[in-house]
C-alpha positions as CSV (number, residue, x, y, z in Angstrom):
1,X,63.7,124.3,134.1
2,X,60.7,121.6,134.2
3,X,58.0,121.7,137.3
4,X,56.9,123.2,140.2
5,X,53.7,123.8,141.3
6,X,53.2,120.5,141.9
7,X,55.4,118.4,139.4
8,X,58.9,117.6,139.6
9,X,61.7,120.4,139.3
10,X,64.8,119.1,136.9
11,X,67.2,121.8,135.2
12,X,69.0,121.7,132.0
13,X,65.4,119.1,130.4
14,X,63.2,118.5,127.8
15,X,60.6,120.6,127.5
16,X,57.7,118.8,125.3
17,X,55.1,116.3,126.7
18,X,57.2,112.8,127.4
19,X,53.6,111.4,126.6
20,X,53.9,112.5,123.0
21,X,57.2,110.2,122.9
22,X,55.1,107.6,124.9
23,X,56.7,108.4,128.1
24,X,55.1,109.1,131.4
25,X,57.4,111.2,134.6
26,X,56.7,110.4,138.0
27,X,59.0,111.4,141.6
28,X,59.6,109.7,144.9
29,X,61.6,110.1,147.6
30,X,63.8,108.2,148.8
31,X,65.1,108.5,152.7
32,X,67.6,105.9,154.9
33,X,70.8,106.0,156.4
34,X,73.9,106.9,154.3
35,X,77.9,105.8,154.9
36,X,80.1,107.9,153.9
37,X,83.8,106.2,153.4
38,X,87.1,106.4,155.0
39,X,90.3,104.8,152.8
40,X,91.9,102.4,154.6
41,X,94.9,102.7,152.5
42,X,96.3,106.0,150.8
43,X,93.9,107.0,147.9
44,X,96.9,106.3,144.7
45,X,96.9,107.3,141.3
46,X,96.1,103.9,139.9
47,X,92.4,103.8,141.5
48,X,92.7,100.3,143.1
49,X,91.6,101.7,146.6
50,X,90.3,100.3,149.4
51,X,87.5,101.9,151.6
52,X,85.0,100.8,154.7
53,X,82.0,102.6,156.0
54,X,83.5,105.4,158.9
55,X,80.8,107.5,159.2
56,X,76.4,107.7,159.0
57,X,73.7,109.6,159.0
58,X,69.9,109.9,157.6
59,X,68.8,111.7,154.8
60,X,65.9,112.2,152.6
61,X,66.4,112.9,148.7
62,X,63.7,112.4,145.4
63,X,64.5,110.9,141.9
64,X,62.8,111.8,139.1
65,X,61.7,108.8,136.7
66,X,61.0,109.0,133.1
67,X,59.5,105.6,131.9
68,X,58.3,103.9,128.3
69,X,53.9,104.5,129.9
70,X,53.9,100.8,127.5
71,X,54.9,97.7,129.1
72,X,56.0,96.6,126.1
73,X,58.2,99.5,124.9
74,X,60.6,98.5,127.9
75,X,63.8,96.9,126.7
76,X,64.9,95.9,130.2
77,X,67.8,99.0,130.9
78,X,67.4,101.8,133.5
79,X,70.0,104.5,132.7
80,X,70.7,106.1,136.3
81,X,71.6,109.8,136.2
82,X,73.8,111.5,138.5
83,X,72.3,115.0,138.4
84,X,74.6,117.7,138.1
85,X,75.1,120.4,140.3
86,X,77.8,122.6,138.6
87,X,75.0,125.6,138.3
88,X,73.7,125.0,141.7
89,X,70.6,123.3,141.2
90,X,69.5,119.8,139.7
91,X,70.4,119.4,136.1
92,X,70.0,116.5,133.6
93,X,72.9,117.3,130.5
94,X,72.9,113.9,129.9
95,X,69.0,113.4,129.5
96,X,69.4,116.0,127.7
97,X,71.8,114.7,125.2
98,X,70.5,110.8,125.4
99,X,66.8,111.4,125.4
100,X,66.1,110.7,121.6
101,X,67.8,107.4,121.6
102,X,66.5,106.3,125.2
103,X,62.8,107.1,123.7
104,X,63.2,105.4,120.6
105,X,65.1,102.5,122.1
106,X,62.7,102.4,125.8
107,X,64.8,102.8,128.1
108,X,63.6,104.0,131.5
109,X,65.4,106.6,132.9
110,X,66.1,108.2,136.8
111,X,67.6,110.8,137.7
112,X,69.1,111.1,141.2
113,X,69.7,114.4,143.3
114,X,72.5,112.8,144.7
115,X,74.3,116.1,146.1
116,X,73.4,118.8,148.9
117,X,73.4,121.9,146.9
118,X,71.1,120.7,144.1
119,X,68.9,119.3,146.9
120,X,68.9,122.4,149.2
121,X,67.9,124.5,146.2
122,X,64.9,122.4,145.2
123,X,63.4,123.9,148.6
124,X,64.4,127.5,148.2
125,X,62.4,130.1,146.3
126,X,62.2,131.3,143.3
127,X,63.8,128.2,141.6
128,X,62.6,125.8,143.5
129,X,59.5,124.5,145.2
130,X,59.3,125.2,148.9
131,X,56.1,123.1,149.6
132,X,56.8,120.5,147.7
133,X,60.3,119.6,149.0
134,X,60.3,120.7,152.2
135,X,61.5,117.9,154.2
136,X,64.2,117.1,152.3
137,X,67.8,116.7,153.8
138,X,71.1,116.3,152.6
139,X,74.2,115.4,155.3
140,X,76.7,116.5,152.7
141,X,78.6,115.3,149.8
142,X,80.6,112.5,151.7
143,X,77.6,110.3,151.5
144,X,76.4,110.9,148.1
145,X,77.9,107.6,147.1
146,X,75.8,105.8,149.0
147,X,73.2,107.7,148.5
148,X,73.5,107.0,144.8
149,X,73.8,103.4,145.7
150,X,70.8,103.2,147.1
151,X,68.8,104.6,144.8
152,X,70.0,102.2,142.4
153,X,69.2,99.7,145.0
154,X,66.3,101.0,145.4
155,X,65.1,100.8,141.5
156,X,65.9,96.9,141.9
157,X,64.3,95.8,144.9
158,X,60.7,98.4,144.3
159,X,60.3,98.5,140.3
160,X,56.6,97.8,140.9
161,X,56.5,102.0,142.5
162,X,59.4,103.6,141.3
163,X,58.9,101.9,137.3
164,X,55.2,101.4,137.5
165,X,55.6,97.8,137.3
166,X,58.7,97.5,134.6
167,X,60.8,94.5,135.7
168,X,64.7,96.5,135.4
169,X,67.1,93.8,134.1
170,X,69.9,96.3,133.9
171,X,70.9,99.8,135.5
172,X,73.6,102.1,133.7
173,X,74.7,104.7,135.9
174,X,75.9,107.9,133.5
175,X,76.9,111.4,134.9
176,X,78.2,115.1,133.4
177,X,80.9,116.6,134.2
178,X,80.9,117.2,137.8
179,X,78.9,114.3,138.1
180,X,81.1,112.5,136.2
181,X,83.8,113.3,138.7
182,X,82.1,111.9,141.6
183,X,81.2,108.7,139.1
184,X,85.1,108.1,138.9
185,X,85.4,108.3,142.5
186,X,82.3,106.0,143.2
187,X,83.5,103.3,140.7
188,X,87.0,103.4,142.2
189,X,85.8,103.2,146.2
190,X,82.1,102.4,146.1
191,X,81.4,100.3,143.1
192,X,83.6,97.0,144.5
193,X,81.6,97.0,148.0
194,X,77.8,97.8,146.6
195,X,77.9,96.2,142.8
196,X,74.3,97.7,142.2
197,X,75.2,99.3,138.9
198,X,76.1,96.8,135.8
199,X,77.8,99.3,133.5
200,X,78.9,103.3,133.6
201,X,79.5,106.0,131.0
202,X,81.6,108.2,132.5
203,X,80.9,111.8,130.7
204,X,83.4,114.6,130.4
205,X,86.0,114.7,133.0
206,X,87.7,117.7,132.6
207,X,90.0,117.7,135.3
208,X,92.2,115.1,135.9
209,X,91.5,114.4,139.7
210,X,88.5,112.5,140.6
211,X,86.0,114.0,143.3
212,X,86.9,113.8,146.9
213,X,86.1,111.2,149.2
214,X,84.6,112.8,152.1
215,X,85.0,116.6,152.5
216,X,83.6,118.9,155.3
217,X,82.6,118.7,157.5
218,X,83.8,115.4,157.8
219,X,87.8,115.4,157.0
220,X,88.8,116.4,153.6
221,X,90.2,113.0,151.4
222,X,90.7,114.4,147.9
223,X,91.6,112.4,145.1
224,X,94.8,112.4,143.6
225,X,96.0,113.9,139.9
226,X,95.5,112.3,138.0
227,X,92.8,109.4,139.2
228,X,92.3,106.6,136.6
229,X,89.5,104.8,136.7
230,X,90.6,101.2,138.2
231,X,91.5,98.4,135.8
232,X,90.1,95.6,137.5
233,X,86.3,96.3,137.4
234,X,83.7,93.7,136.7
235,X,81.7,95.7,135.0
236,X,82.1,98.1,131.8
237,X,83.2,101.5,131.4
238,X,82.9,104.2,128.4
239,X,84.5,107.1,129.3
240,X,83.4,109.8,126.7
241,X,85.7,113.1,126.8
242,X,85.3,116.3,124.4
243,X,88.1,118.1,123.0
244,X,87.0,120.7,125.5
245,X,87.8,118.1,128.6
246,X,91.7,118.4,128.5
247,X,91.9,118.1,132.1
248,X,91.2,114.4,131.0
249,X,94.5,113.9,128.7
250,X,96.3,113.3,132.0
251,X,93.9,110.3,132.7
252,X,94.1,108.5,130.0
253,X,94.3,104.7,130.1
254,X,94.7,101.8,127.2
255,X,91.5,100.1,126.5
256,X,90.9,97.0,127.9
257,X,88.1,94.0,127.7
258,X,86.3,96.2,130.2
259,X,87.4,99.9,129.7
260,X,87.1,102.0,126.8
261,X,88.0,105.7,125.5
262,X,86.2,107.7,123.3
263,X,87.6,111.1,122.6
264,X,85.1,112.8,120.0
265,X,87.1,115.5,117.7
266,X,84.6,119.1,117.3
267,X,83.2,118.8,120.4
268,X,83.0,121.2,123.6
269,X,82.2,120.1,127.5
270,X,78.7,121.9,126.7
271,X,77.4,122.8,123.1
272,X,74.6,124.6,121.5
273,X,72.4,121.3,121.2
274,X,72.6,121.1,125.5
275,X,71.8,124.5,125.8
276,X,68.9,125.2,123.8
277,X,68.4,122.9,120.7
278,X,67.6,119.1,122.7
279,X,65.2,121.0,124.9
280,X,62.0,120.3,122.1
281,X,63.9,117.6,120.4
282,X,61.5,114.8,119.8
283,X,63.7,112.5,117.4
284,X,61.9,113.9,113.8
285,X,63.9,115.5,110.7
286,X,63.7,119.1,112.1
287,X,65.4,119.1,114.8
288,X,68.4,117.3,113.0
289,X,67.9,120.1,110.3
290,X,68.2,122.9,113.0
291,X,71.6,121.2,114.3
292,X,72.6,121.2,110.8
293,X,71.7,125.0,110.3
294,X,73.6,126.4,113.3
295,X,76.9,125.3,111.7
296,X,76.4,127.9,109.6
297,X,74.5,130.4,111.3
298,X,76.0,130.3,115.2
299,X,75.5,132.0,117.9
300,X,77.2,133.6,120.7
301,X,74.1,133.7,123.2
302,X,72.1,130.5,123.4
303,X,70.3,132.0,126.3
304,X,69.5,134.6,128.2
305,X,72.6,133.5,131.0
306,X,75.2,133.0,128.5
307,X,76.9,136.2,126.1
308,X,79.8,134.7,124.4
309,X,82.6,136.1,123.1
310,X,82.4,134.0,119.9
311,X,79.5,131.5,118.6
312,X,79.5,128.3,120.5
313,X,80.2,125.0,119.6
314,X,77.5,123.4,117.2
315,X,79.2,120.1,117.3
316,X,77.9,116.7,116.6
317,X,78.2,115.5,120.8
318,X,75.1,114.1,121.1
319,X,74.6,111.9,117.9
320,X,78.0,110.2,119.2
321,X,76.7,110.0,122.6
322,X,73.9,108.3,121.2
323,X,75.9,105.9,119.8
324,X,77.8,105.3,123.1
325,X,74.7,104.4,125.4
326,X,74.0,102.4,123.2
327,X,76.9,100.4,122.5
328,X,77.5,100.2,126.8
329,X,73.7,99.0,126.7
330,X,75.1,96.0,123.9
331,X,78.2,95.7,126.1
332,X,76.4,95.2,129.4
333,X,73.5,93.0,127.8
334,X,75.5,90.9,125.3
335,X,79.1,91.0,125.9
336,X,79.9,92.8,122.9
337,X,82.4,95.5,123.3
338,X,82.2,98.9,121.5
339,X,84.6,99.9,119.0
340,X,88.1,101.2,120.2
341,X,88.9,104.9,119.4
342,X,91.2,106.4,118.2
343,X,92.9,109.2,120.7
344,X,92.6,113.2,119.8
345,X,96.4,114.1,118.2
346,X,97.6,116.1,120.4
347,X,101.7,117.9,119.9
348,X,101.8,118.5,123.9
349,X,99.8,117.8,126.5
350,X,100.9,120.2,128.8
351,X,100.4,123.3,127.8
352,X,97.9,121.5,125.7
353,X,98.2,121.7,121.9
354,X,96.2,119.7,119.5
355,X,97.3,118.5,116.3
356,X,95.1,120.6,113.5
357,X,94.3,120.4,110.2
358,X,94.7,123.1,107.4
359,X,90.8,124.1,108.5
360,X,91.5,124.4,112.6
361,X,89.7,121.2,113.3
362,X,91.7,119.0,115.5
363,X,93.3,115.7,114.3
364,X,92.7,112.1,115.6
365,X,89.6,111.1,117.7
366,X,86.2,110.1,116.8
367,X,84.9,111.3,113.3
368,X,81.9,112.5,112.1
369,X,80.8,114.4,109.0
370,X,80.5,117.4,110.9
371,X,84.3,117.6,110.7
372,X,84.8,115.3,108.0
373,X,82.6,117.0,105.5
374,X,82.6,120.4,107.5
375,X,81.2,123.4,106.6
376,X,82.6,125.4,109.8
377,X,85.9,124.9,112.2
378,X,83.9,122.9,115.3
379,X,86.6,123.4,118.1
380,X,86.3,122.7,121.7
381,X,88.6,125.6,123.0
382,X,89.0,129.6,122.3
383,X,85.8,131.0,123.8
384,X,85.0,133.3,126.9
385,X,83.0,136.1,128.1
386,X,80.4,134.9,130.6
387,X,81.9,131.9,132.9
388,X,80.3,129.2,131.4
389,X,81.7,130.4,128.0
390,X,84.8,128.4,128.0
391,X,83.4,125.6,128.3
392,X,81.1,125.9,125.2
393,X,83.5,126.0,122.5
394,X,83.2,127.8,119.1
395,X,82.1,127.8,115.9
396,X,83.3,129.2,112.6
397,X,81.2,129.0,109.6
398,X,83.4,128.5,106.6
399,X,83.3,131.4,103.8
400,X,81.8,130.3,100.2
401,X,85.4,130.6,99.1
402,X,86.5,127.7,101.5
403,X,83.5,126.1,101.0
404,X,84.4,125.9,97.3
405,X,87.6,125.0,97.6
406,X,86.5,121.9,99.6
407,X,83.9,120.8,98.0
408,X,83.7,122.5,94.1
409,X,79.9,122.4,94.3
410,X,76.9,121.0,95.8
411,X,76.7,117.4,94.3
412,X,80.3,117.4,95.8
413,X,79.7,118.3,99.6
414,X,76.6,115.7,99.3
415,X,79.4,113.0,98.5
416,X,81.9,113.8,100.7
417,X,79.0,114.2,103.8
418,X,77.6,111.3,102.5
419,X,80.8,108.8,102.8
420,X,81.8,110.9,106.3
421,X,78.6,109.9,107.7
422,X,78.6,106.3,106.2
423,X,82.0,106.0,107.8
424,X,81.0,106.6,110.8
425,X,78.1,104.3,111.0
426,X,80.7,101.4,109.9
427,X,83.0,102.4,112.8
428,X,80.2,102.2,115.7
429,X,80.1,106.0,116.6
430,X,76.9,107.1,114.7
431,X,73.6,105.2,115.0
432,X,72.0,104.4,111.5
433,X,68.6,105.7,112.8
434,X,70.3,109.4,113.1
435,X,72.6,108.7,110.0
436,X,69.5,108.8,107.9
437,X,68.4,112.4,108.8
438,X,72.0,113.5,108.5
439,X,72.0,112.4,104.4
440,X,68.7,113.8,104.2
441,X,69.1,117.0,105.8
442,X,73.0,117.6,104.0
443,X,71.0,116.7,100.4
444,X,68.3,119.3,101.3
445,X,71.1,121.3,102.3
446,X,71.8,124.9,100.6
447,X,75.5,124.6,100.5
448,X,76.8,125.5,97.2
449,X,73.7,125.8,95.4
């Protein structure tokens, strides 16, 4: 948790000074008159579907802004957070994840309490701040579409308060899990009637139906299973699925000039790096280092709310999702597509079983070195113990025999890490800036000394 006491509240954030990256946070609220949307057609598989405004009502919500405090450190792109309200409060996994590169690169970022419960608990003691967001009011869930729309809106037609002055020339809307369930809804009903958002990176959807409609206390439209994300957008998609979202096998959909899929093999819906390690990450050496470190010494707690039954996945999410703003940035500004990906090997989709290799570590997807040149079994699946536990995966360290039999020695993990990670440059999925602390860090590396 960040705030209180007179600053904003976010969940699940960094927890250093934004100005020591050159970043500056502010909060407004925002208040109108939301629509929330009736189909006028049965809601179908295929997402083509056709809504119109049915119902309104006022409301008054806040987003948060982190923004380059430099004019000049602006590259033009406002990355537009869906907060997620899985734990019930607002949470930012995805600042969390994207915060080195949107630093380096200056990106501005918002984050939008776009759902009742993560509203209502920003006024209710102890974790939130009564004083502060008293007035607040949500009219439900139906009208969080438009709600999001309008902050969006919002960051176009006032970037002189909400940006301190930046001049926005494009707005990425991005969302978690949850959130990016009620993404996939927006972009199939909302998105055609508003166009406020230029490109989305849909993140983890790990169940194959996308969020409902309307709900109660309005009548309940849910989405159908599976719900594909529409094929005839304008605008770009990147969906970005972990092994651990196997909901989303059933919603998978070929590429296309707008649409892409990146399935990212040693990864879990929520790792170790989301939990506890991007909290203080700045974007130096150490933090990489750290990443590095907790392949081989996991653990099965990463905070006080969380006892696993076995250490949670230390897997390389983030530098690939990285890599994925920043490619749906190039795709939105210049045209260029991102790579196409290669799909996780799966042997049955349902029940679910993933093509492995002789080490555990699944077949097919995105590649990094931490699964290319691995010195533990990553895996998106096999934990419990606490609820959340499922969804954080596991991690294996391998033994110095296995270790050995991979690599013979030292000089021959550095190689092997070394092409992994070069490979993955090449193929669009890791960014050279964080490739050059991954050679570092493996070379520094005590693995078969």
């Amino acid at each position: 948790m960040t705030g209180g006491n007179g600053k904003p509240v976010v969940f699940a954030h960094t927890n250093f000074d934004l100005a020591s990256v050159g970043y500056a946070q502010s909060e407004y609220f925002l208040e109108g008159t939301a629509d929330a949307y009736s189909p006028t057609a049965p809601l179908t598989t295929d997402g083509k579907w056709t809504v119109q405004p049915s119902s309104q009502q006022p409301y008054q919500t806040r987003v948060v802004v982190n923004r380059p405090i430099r004019d000049r450190d602006f590259n033009g792109t406002v990355v537009v957070e869906w907060l997620n309200v899985t734990g019930g409060v607002d949470a930012s996994p995805d600042w969390m994840h994207l915060h080195t590169e949107l630093t380096r690169r200056g990106y501005a970022w918002v984050g939008v309490s776009a759902q009742a419960v993560g509203l209502n608990a920003l006024k209710a003691p102890p974790m939130g701040d009564p004083a502060r967001y008293a007035t607040l009011t949500h009219p439900g869930d139906s009208y969080s579409y438009d709600m999001f729309s309008q902050a969006g809106q919002a960051i176009r037609d006032n970037p002189d308060l909400l940006l301190d002055g930046l001049t926005p020339k494009r707005l990425l809307a991005v969302g978690e899990s949850q959130s990016a369930h009620r993404l996939t809804t927006y972009i199939n009903a909302a998105h055609p009637l508003v166009n406020v958002y230029d490109g989305f990176l849909v993140h983890s959807r790990i169940t194959p139906a996308g969020a409902p409609l309307t709900q109660a206390p309005l009548p309940d439209v849910p989405a159908p299973a599976p719900t594909f994300i529409r094929d005839d957008l304008d605008v770009p998609v990147l969906l970005f699925q972990t092994e651990n979202d196997t909901g989303g096998l059933l919603s998978r959909r070929p590429d296309t000039p707008l649409y892409r899929l990146w399935e990212v093999a040693g990864t879990s819906h929520f790792d170790l790096y989301g939990l506890r390690q991007g909290a203080s990450d700045t974007g130096d050496r150490q933090p990489v280092a750290d990443w590095f470190d907790s392949m081989l010494h996991p653990t099965n707690q990463p905070n006080p709310n969380h006892t696993c039954n076995l250490p949670i996945n230390s897997g390389p999410q983030t530098f690939v999702l990285r890599a994925a703003i920043a490619s749906l940035n190039r795709w939105v500004a210049h045209g260029t597509p991102p790579p196409m990906a290669p799909r996780l090997e799966t042997i049955s989709v349902q029940p679910l079983q993933y093509a492995l290799d002789a080490n555990g570590t699944v077949l097919g997807g995105i590649r990094t070195p931490a699964v290319d040149a691995a010195v533990a079994k990553l895996s998106g699946l096999g934990n419990s113990g606490t609820p959340s536990c499922p969804l954080f995966g596991a991690t294996v360290p391998f033994s110095a025999e296995q270790l050995t039999a991979l690599y013979r020695n030292h000089g021959g993990f550095v190689s092997a890490w070394n092409r992994a990670t070069q490979d993955a440059v090449r193929a669009g999925f890791l960014l050279p800036e964080d490739a050059r602390h991954l050679l570092v860090v493996a070379a520094q590396s005590n693995i078969l000394k």
